[in-house]
C-alpha positions in Angstrom: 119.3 -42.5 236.8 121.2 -45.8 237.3 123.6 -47.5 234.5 120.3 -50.6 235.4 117.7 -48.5 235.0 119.3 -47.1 231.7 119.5 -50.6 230.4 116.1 -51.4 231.1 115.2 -48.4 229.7 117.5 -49.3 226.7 116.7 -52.4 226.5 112.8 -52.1 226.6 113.0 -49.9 223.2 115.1 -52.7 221.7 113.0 -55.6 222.5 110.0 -54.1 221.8 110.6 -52.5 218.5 112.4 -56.1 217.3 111.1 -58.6 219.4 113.5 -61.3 221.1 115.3 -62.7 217.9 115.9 -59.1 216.5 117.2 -57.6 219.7 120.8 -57.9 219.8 122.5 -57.0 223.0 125.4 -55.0 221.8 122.2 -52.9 220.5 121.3 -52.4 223.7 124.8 -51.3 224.7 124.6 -48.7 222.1 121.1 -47.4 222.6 122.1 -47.4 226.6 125.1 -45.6 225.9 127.6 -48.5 227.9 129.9 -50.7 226.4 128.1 -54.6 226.2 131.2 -56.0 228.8 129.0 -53.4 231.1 125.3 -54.7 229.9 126.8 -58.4 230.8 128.1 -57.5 234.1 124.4 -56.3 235.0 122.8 -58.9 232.8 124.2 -62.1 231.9 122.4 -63.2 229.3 119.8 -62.0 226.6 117.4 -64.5 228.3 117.3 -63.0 231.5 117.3 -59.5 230.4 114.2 -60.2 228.2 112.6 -61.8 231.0 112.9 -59.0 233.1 111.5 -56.7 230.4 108.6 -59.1 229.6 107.5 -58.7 233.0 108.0 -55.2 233.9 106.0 -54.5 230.8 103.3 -56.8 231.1 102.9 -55.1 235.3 102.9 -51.9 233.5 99.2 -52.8 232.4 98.2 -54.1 236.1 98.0 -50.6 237.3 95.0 -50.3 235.3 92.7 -53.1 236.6 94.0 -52.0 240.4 92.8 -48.0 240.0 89.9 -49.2 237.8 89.0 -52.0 241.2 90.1 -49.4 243.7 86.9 -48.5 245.1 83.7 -50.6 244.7 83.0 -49.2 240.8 79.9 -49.3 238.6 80.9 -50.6 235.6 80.9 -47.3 233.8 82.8 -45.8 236.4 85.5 -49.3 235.9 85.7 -48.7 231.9 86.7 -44.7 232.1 89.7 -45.9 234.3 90.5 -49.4 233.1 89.8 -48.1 229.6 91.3 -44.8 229.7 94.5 -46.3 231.5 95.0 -49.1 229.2 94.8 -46.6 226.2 97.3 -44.2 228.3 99.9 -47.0 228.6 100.1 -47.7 224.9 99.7 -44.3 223.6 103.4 -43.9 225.7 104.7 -47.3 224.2 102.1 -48.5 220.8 104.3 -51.3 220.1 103.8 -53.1 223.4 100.6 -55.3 221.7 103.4 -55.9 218.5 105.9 -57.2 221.1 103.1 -59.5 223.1 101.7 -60.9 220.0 105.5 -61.5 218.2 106.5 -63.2 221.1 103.4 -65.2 222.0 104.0 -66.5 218.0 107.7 -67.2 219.2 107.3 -68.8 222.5 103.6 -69.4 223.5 104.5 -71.5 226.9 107.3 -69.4 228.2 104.9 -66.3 228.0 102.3 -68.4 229.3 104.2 -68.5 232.4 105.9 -65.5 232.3 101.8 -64.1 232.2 101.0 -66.8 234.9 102.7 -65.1 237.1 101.2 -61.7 237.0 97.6 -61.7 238.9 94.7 -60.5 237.1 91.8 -59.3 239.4 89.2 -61.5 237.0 87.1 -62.4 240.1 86.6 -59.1 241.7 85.5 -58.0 237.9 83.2 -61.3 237.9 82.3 -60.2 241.2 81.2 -56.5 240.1 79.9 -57.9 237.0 77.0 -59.9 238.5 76.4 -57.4 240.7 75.2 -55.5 238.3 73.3 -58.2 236.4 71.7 -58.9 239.7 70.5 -55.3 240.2 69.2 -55.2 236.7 71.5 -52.7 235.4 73.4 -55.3 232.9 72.0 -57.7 230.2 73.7 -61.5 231.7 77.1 -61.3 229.8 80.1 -62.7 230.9 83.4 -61.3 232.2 85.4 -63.1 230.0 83.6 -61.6 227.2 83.5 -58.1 227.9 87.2 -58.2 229.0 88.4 -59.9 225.9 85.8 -57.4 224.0 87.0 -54.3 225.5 90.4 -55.3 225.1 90.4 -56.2 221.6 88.7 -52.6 220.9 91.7 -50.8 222.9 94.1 -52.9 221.4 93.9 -53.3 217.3 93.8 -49.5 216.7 98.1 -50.0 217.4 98.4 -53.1 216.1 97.1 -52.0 213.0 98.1 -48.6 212.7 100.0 -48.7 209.1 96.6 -49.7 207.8 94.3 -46.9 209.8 96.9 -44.5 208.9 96.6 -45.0 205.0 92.8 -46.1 204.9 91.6 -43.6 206.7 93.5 -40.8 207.5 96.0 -40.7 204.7 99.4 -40.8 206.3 98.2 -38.1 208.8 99.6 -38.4 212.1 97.9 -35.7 214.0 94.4 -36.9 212.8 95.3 -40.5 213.8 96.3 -39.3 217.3 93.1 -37.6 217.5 91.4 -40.4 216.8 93.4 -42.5 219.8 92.0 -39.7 222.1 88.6 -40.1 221.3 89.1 -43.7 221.4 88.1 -44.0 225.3 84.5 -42.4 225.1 84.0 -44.3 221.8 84.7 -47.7 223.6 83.0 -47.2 226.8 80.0 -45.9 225.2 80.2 -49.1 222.8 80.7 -51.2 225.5 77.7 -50.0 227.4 75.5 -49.8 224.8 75.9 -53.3 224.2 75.3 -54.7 227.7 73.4 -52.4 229.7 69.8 -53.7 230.2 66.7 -52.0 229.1 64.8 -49.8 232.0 62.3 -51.2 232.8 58.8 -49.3 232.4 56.4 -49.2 235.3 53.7 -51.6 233.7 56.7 -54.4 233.6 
């Protein structure tokens, strides 16, 4: 591993555990294990460093729209990978959603860009979205809807997982990471129930 890649590493855990005015970068030069005249010769400045970590985390989540678009999907077949990847990503770094939402409070217009950057497949999901409602699989339901929906179910179970943890499975971590993996059938099946139009019977 390179002394950059440890820093990212480094400074990833930092950032997203405090956020942009709790990281310090001599923090990051400890939890890196270099000194910070080292971390400054790589990275000059705080800015740039969280810039770089902001993005490469955010593209970290991209993977699962691209494998969930990869090959003409139905739209259960799209929410077991887009579902099941996004749930994969944050089970290996929960307080990504903290980080996002801290910093969006912060500095809504620089992570505005920072996130205009990054391209989002929304038409091809528009696209297999009314393709569906077309065939008379799908009740007529937005993709903005069902992306925000889905997401929001993926998402609060780690931002709010001090309050699962006591109200429902008393302090129990095992029981809480059980319910995490049973969070992508759950979801799916939620989802689908929800917009999946009625068969038709043969009198209709």
């Amino acid at each position: 591993m390179t002394t950059e890649e440890q820093i990212l590493i480094a400074a990833r855990k930092v950032f997203i555990q405090k956020g942009y005015d709790g990281a310090r970068m001599q923090e990051i030069a400890n939890e890196a294990g270099i000194n910070k005249a080292l971390l400054h010769y790589y990275f000059r400045s705080k800015d740039k460093l969280f810039e770089q970590i902001f993005t490469e985390s955010f593209q970290l989540i991209r993977p699962a729209f691209e494998s969930a678009l990869g090959t003409e999907p139905d739209i259960r077949s799209f929410l077991n990978l887009f579902v099941g990847g996004y749930l994969q990503l944050l089970e290996q770094l929960p307080y990504l959603p903290q980080f996002v939402i801290q910093e969006l409070n912060r500095d809504p217009q620089r992570l505005v860009g920072l996130i205009g950057k990054q391209k989002i497949p929304i038409e091809s999901i528009k696209i297999m979205i009314q393709k569906e409602i077309d065939k008379g699989t799908l009740l007529p339901v937005s993709a903005e809807h069902l992306m925000v929906s889905t997401i929001a179910l993926i998402v609060f179970p780690f931002i709010a997982s001090p309050i699962l943890k006591t109200v429902f499975f008393n302090q129990d971590q095992e029981r809480y990471n059980h319910f995490i993996h049973e969070r992508r059938d759950h979801i799916v099946n939620f989802v689908l129930g929800a917009i999946t139009a009625p068969k038709r019977t043969q009198n209709e």
